[in-house]
C-alpha positions in Angstrom: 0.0 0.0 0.0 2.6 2.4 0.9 4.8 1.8 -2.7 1.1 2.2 -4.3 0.8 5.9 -2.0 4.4 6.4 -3.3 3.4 5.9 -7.1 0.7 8.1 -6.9 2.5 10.8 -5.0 5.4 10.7 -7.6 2.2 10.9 -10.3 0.8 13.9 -9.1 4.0 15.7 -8.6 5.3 15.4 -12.5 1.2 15.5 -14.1 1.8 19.4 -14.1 5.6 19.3 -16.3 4.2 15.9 -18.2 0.4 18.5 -19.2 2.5 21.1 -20.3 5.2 18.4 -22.4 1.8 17.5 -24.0 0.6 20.9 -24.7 3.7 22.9 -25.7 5.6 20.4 -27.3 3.5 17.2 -28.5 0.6 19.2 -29.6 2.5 21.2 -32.2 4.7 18.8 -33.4 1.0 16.6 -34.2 0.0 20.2 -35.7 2.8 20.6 -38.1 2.6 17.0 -38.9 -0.8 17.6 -40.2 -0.1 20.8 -41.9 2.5 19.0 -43.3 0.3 16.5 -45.5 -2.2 19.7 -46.7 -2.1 21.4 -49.4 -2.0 25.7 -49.4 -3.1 25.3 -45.9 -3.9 28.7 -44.2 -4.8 30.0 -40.5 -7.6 31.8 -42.6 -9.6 29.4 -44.2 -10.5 27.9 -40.3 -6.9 26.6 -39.3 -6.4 22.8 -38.4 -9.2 22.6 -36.1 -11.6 22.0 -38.3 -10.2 21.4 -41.7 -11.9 18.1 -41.9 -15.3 20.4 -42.5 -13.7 22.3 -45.2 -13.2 21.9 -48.7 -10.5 24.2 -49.6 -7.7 22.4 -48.2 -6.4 18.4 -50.0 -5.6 16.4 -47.5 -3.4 14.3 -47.2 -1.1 15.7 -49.9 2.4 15.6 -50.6 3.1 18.9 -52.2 4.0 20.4 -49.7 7.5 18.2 -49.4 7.8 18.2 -53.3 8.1 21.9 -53.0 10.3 22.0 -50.3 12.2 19.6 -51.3 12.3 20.9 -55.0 13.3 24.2 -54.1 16.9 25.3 -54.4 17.0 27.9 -51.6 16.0 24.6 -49.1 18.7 22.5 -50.9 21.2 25.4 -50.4 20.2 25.8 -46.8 20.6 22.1 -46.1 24.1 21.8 -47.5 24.9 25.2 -45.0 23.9 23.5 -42.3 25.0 19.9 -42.9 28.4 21.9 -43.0 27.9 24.2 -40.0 27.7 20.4 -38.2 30.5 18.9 -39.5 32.8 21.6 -39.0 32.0 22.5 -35.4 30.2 20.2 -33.9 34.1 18.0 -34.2 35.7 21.1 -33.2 34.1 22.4 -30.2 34.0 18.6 -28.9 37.8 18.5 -29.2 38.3 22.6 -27.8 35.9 22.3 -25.3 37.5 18.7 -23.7 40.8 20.6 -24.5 40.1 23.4 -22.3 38.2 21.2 -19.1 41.7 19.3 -18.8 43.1 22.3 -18.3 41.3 24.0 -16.3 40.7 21.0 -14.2 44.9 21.1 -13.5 44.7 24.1 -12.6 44.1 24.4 -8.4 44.3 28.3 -7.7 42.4 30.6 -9.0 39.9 27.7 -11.2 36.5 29.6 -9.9 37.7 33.1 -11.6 38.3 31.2 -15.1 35.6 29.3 -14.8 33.2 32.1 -14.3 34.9 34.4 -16.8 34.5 31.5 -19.3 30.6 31.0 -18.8 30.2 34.8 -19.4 29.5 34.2 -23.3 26.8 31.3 -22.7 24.7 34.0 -20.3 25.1 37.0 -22.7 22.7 38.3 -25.2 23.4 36.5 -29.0 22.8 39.8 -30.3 25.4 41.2 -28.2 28.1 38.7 -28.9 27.0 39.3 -32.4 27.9 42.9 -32.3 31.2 42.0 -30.5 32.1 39.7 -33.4 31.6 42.4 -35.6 33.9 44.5 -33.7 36.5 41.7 -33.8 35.8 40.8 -37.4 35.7 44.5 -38.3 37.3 44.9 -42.4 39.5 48.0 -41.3 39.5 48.6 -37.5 38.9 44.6 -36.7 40.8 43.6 -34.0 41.4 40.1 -35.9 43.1 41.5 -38.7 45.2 44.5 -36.3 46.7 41.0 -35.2 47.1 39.2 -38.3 48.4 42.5 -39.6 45.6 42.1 -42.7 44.2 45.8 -42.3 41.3 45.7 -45.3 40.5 42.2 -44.9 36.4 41.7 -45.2 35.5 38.5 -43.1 31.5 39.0 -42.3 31.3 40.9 -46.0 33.8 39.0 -47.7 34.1 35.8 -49.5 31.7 32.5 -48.8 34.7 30.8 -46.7 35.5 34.2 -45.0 32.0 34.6 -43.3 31.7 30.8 -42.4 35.0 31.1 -40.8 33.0 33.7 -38.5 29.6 31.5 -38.3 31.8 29.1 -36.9 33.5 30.5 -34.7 30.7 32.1 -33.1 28.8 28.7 -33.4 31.8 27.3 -31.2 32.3 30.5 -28.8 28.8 31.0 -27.8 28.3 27.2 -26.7 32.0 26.6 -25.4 31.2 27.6 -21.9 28.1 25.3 -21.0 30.3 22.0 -22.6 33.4 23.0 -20.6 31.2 22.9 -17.4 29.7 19.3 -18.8 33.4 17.9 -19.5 34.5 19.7 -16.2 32.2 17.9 -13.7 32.7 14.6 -15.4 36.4 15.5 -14.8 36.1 15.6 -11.4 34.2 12.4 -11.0 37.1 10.3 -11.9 38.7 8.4 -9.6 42.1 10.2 -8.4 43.1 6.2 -8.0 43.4 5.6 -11.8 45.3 8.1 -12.6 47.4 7.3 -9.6 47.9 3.6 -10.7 49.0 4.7 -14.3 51.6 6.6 -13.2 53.2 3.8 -10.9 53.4 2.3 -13.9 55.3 4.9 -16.0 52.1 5.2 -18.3 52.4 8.7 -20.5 50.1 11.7 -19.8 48.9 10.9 -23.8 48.3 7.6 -23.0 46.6 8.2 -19.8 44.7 10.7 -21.5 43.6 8.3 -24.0 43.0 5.1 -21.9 41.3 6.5 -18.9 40.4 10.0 -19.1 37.7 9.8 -22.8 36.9 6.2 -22.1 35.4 7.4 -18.4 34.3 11.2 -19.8 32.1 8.9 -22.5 28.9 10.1 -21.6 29.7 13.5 -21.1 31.1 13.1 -24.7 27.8 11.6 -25.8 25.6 14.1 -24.4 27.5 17.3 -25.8 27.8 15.4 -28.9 23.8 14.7 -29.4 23.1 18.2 -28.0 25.6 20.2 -30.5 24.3 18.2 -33.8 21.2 19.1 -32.3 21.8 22.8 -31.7 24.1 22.8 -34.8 21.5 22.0 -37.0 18.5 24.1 -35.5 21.1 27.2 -36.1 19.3 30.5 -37.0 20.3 33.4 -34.2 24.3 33.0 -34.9 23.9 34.3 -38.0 21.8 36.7 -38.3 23.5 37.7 -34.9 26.4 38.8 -37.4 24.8 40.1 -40.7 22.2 41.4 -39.2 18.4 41.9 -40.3 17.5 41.5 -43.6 14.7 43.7 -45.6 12.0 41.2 -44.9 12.3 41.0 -41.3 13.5 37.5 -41.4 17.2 38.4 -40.8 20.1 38.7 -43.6 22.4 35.0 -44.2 25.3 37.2 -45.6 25.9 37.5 -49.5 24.7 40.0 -51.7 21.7 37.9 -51.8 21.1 37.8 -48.0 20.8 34.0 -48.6 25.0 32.9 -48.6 24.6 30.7 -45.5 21.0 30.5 -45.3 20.0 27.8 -42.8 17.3 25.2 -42.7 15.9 27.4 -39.9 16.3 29.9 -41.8 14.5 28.3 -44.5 11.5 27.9 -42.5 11.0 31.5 -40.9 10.9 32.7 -44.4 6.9 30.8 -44.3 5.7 31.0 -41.0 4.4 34.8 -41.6 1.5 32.5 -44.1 1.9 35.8 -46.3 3.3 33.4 -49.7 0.8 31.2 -51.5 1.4 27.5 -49.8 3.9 28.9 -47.0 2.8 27.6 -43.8 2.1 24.1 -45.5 5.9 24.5 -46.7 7.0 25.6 -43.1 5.6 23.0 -41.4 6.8 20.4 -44.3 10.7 21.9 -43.5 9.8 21.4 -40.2 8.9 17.7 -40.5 12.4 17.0 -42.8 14.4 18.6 -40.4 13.0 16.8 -37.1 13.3 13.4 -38.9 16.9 14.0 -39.8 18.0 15.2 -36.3 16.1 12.3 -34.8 17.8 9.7 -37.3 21.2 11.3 -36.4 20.3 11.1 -32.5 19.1 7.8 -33.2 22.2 6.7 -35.1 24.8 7.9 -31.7 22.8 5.9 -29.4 23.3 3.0 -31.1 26.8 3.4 -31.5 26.8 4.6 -28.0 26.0 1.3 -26.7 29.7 -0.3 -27.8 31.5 3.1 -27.1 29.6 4.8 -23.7 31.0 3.2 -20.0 29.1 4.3 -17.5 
């Protein structure tokens, strides 16, 4: 009786967080499903609630993905991001591990860095965006006072110029939460194996290799799903450093505002439902892109299962 109590208790306690999971975020992913499958589908015309009764909408139809699909803006915005993952995603692993193991040798002084490295996580992206712009300025840029390249244009310069900047935001802005992560699994580790290793004469590489990844595994695995996630929903880092565009929807960089469009990107272009078809072709980008980051999510937990020791 009292485990039964317990159950109920523990019920109660999460039906509030598991009502609003349901509302917030199963609701609308059911709603853009739907949208998905009809055809020039408008908030106008009587929305979703009750398209059933209404003959202007074709559902289910499959235009909506044809178009998307079809369309070379989409196509160009899914190549961007595909390569925003696989540049940084790798490299702000690697920095990020890089700069735990350091600060975790570090005894005097470790609270000051480690606060003064978290400022960037808790500051504005529009701020950090103007920064950038100061740092990647063409002829007072701090970047190129150093590399002595006065006149260089990085954010308006060539297509490898500004993803050199979209990247390195991408990896500055989230380098302070996955330090933390890689920090706390740092000091989990028992002092003993490191101990033992050295009795042995083992080298700090190998040590590094053999005990330190193979124990931070799940730490690894959890900034690894969480930047291909965050990687692949990004929209705010760059319009954070070209600014807005002339619709409103913010500028990708490129004389056509659309260099480094995103698959975000791609999608806040339609939610406005002012273009012929454009929430049925939001909610249709919306679809593509949840199915591929859950494939990719998918595809680390399996292979976590041979490489993760907890």
């Amino acid at each position: 009786m009292e485990g039964k109590r317990d159950g109920w208790k523990a019920a109660l306690a999460l039906a509030p967080a598991l009502i609003a999971l349901f509302v917030f975020m199963i609701v609308p992913i059911i709603y853009a499903v739907l949208m998905s499958f009809m055809e020039d589908f408008s908030f106008n015309e009587g929305g979703l609630i009750n398209f059933f009764a209404n003959s202007y909408v074709q559902f289910p139809s499959l235009r909506g993905y044809a178009d998307v699909l079809g369309d070379p803006d989409f196509q160009r915005a899914l190549g961007n991001t595909a390569l925003l993952v696989l540049v940084s995603v790798p490299l702000t692993i690697i920095i990020s591990l890089m700069m735990a193991v350091c600060l975790n040798s570090i005894k005097k002084l470790q609270g000051l860095y480690q606060t003064i490295f978290f400022l960037p996580y808790v500051t504005n992206s529009i701020a950090l965006g103007m920064v950038f712009k100061v740092i990647f300025g063409r002829d007072t840029g701090l970047l190129n006072a150093i590399l002595g390249t006065a006149g260089k244009a990085w954010i308006t310069g060539g297509r490898w110029e500004m993803f050199a900047v979209i990247v390195t935001y991408t990896i500055w802005t989230g380098l302070a939460f996955k330090v933390l992560v890689f920090m706390s699994g740092l000091q989990s580790i028992d002092k003993q194996y490191y101990d033992a290793a050295r009795i042995d004469g083992t080298s700090r590489g190998r040590i590094f290799r053999k005990i330190t990844v193979p124990l931070l595994s799940p730490q690894i695995l959890y900034i690894t799903i969480t930047s291909f996630i965050g990687a692949f929903k990004a929209y705010t880092s760059v319009i954070s450093i070209f600014g807005g565009g002339s619709n409103g929807l913010g500028n990708f960089g490129g004389s056509s505002g659309k260099e480094w469009l995103t698959v975000v990107g791609y999608i806040y272009q339609f939610v406005d439902g002012s273009q012929n078809g454009g929430l049925t072709k939001a909610a249709a980008g919306s679809v593509i892109l949840l199915i591929i980051i859950m494939a990719i999510t998918g595809v680390q937990f399996l292979v976590s299962k041979k490489k993760v020791h907890y």
